[in-house]
N, C-alpha and C positions, 0 to 999 in steps of 0.2 A: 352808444352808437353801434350798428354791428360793419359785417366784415367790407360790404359794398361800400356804402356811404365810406367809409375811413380809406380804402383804397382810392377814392376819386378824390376826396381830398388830397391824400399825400398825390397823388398823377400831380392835381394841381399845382399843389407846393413845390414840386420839383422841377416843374416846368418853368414856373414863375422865376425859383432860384436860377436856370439856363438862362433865362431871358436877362435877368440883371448882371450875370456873369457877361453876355454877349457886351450890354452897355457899357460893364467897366472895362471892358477890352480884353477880357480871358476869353477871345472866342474861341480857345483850341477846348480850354473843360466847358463852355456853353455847349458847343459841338459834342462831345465824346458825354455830356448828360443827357442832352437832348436823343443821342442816336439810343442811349440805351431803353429809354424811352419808347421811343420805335420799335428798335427791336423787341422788348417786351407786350407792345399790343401788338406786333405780326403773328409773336407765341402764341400770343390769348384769341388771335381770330383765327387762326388754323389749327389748331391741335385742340382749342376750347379748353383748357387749363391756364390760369393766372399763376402765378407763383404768392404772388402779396393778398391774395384774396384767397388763398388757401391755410396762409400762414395767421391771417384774420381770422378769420372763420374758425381755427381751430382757439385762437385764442378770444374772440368777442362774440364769434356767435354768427352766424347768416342771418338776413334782414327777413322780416316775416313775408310772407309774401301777401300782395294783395289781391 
């Protein structure tokens, strides 16, 4: 897998994890996952830097392009 792919996964799974937190009634850490969440793609659409996709990439590799 390289660095793209694996970061949208983990987005995924951490999202998923906030959402099952909301259901069991942890909505304060459903809340404070979810916002960090947020706040990391507001990073990644204004400054164009990921943090997890940098730390990928240096570890799996950038996806080839098509």
């Amino acid at each position: 897998m390289c660095a793209e792919k694996i970061q949208r996964l983990l987005m995924a799974i951490v999202l998923t994890i906030s959402m099952v937190l909301f259901i069991q009634s942890f909505t304060l850490y459903g809340m404070i996952l979810q916002g960090f969440v947020i706040l990391m793609i507001l990073v990644w659409a204004f400054v164009d830097f990921c943090p997890s996709i940098w730390v990928f990439s240096k570890l799996f590799g950038k996806c080839p392009t098509k």
